[in-house]
C-alpha positions as CSV (number, residue, x, y, z in Angstrom):
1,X,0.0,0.0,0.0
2,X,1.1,3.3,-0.4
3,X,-0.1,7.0,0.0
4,X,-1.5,9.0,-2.2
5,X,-1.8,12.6,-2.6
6,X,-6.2,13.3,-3.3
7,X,-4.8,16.7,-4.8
8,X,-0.9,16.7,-6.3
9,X,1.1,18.5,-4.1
10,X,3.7,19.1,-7.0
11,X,1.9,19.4,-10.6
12,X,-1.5,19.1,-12.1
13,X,-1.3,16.6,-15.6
14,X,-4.6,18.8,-16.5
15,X,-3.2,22.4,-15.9
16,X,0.5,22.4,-17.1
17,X,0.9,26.3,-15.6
18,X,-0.4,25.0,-11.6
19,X,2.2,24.6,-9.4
20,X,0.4,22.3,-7.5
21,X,-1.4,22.0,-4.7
22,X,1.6,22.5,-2.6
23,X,-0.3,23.9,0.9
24,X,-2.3,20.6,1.0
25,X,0.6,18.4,0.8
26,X,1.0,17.0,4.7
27,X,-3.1,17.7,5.0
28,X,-4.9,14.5,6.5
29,X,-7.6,14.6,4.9
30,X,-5.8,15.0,1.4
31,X,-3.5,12.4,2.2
32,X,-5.3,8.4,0.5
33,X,-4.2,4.8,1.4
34,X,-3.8,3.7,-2.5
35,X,-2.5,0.3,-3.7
36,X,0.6,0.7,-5.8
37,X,-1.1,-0.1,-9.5
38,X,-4.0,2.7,-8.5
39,X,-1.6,5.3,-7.0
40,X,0.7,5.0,-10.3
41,X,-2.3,5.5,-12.4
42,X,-3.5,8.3,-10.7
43,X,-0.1,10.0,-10.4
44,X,-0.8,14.2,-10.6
45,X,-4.4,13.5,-12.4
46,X,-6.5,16.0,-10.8
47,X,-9.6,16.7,-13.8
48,X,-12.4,18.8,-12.4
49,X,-15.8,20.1,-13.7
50,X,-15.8,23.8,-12.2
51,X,-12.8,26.4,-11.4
52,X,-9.9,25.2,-10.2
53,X,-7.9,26.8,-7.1
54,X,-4.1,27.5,-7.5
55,X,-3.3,29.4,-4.2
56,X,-3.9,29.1,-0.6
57,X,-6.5,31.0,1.4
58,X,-4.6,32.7,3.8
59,X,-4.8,33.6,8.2
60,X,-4.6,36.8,9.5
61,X,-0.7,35.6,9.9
62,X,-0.4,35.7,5.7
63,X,-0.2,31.3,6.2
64,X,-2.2,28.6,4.9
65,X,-5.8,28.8,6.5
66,X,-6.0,25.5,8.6
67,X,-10.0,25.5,8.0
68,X,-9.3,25.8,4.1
69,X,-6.8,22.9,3.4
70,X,-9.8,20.4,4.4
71,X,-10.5,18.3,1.0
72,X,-13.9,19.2,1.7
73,X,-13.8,22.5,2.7
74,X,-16.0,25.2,1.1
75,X,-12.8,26.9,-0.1
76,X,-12.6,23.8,-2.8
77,X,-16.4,23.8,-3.7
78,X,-16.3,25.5,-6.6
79,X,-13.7,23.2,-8.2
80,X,-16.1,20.3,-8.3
81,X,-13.5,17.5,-8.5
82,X,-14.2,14.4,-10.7
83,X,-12.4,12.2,-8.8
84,X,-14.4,10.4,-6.1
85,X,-12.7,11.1,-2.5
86,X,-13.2,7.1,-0.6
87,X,-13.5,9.0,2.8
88,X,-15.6,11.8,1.6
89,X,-18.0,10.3,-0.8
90,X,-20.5,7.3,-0.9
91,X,-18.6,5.0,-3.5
92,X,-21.8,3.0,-3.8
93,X,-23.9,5.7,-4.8
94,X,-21.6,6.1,-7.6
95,X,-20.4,2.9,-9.0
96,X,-22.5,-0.7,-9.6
97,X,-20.1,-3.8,-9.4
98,X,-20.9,-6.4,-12.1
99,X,-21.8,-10.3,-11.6
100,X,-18.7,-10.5,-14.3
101,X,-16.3,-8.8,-12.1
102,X,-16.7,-5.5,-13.8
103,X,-17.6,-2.1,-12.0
104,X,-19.8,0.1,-13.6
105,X,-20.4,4.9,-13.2
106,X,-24.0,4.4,-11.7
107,X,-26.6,6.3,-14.3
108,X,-23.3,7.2,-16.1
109,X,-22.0,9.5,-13.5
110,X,-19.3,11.2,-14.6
111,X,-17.1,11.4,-11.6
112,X,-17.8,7.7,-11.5
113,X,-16.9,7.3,-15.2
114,X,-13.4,9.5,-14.8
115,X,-12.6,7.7,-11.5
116,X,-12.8,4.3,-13.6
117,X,-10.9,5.6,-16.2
118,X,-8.3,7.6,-14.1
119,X,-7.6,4.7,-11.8
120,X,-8.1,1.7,-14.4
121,X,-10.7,0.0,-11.7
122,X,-11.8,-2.7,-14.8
123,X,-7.8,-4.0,-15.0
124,X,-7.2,-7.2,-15.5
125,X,-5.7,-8.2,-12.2
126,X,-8.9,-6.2,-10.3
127,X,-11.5,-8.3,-12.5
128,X,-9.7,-11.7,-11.7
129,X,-9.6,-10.6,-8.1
130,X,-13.1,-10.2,-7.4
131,X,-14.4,-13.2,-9.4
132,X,-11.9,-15.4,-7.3
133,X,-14.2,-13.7,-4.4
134,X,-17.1,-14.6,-5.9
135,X,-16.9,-17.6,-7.5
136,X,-15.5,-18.9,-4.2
137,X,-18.1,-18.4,-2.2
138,X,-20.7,-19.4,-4.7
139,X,-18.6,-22.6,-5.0
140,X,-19.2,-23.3,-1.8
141,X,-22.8,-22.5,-1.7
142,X,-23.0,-25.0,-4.2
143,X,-21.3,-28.0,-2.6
144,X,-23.6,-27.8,0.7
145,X,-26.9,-27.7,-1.5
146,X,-25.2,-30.9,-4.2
147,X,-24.4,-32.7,-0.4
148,X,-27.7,-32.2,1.0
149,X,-29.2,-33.5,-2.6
150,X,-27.0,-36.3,-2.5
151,X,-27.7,-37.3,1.3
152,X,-24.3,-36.7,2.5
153,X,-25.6,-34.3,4.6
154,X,-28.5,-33.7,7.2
155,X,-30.6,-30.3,6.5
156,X,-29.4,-29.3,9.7
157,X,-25.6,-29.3,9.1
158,X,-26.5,-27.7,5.3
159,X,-28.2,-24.7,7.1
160,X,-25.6,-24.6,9.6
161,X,-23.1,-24.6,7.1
162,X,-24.8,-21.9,4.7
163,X,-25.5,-19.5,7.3
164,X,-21.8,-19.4,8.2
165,X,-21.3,-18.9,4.4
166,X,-23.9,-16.0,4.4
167,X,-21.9,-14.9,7.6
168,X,-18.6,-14.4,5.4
169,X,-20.3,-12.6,2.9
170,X,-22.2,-10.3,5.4
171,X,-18.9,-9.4,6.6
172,X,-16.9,-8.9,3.5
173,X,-18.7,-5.4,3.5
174,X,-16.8,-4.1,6.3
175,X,-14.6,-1.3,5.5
176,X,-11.5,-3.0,7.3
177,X,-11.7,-5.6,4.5
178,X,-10.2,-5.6,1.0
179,X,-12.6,-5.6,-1.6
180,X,-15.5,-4.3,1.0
181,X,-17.0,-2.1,-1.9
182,X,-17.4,-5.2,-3.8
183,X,-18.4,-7.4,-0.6
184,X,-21.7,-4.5,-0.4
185,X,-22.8,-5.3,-3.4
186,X,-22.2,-8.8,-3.2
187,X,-24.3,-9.0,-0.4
188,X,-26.9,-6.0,-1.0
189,X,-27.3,-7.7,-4.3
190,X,-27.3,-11.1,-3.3
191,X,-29.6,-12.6,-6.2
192,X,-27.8,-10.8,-8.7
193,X,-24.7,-12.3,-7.8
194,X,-25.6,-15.9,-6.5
195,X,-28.8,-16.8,-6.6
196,X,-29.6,-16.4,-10.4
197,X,-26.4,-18.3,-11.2
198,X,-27.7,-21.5,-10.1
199,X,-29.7,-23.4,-13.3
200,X,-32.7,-24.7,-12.5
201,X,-35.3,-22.8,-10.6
202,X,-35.7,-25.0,-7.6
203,X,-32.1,-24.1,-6.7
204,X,-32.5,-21.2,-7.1
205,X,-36.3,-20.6,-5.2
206,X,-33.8,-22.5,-2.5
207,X,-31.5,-20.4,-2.4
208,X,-33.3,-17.0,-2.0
209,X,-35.7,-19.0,0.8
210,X,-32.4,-19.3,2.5
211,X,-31.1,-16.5,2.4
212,X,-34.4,-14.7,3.6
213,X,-33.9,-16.6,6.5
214,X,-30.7,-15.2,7.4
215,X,-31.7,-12.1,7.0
216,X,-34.6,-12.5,9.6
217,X,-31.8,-14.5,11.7
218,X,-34.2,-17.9,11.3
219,X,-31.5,-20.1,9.6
């Protein structure tokens, strides 16, 4: 992991005459945790829709105004950043993740569609990534339903063991874990994502009768 600068501290790709946003550069709340393949392709992007700032607002002391270097602060408004800010905005309200590993600008939001572009999030190496997530826990959704068909199992131990599947997926969405964007949808989408990829519809009535159980905490 590395960090990344929300605003360049140096240079702006998009306004070759900007010296950067050099009074923001040790500011918290400009400073990202980025993985190294994001962080490289994000470098000094900094595209916006409105007018962009190029000095500091200044104290009565002629320094940086703390209040202003905020990433959110008022002082910025008017620039109306395209690039999403993970501790600021609602990534979900912006971006749909894909049963095919893809993630998608919501209603083609354009600071969704230049935050994708900007930051590659449909790489290769992302898309593998999520469907290893995915397909491993529909895998094992799977095997508990083909063991209770094939009498291997009692319905007891398959419910036991599906809610505890349900459990990890429940918890993927937490913000301490990688992937947790894509753990939201997975589970705030469930049907999308599992239950219409099983073949016949009895599996999949099943399935969905399952998993309204755990959400009433009755499995």
């Amino acid at each position: 992991m590395q960090v990344e600068h929300y605003r360049p501290k140096a240079k702006v790709t998009e306004a070759q005459l900007h010296e950067g946003y050099y009074w923001v550069g040790y500011e918290w709340s400009n400073l990202l945790l980025s993985c190294s393949k994001c962080n490289n392709k994000k470098r000094n992007h900094f595209p916006i829709a409105g007018v962009r700032v190029s000095t500091p607002a200044l104290n009565v002391n002629g320094l940086p105004d703390d209040a202003s270097r905020l990433a959110n602060s008022p002082f910025f408004l008017n620039e109306q950043p395209l690039l999403l800010h993970p501790e600021i905005d609602r990534v979900e309200d912006f971006f749909i993740f894909k049963p095919d590993g893809k993630i998608e600008a919501l209603n083609n939001n354009p600071r969704a569609l230049e935050t994708i572009k900007t930051c590659n999030l449909n790489r290769k190496d992302l898309i593998i990534k999520r469907l290893k997530i995915l397909n491993g826990l529909f895998n094992e959704i799977q095997l508990e339903l083909k063991e209770l068909a094939a009498g291997t199992i009692s319905t007891a131990n398959a419910r036991y063991s599906i809610k505890r599947i349900f459990q990890k997926i429940f918890s993927l969405q937490n913000t301490d874990k990688e992937y947790s964007r894509f753990g939201y949808f997975l589970f705030t989408k469930f049907d999308n994502f599992f239950t219409e990829r099983f073949p016949t519809a009895q599996q999949q009535d099943a399935v969905r009768k399952l998993f309204q159980l755990f959400l009433k905490d009755q499995l």
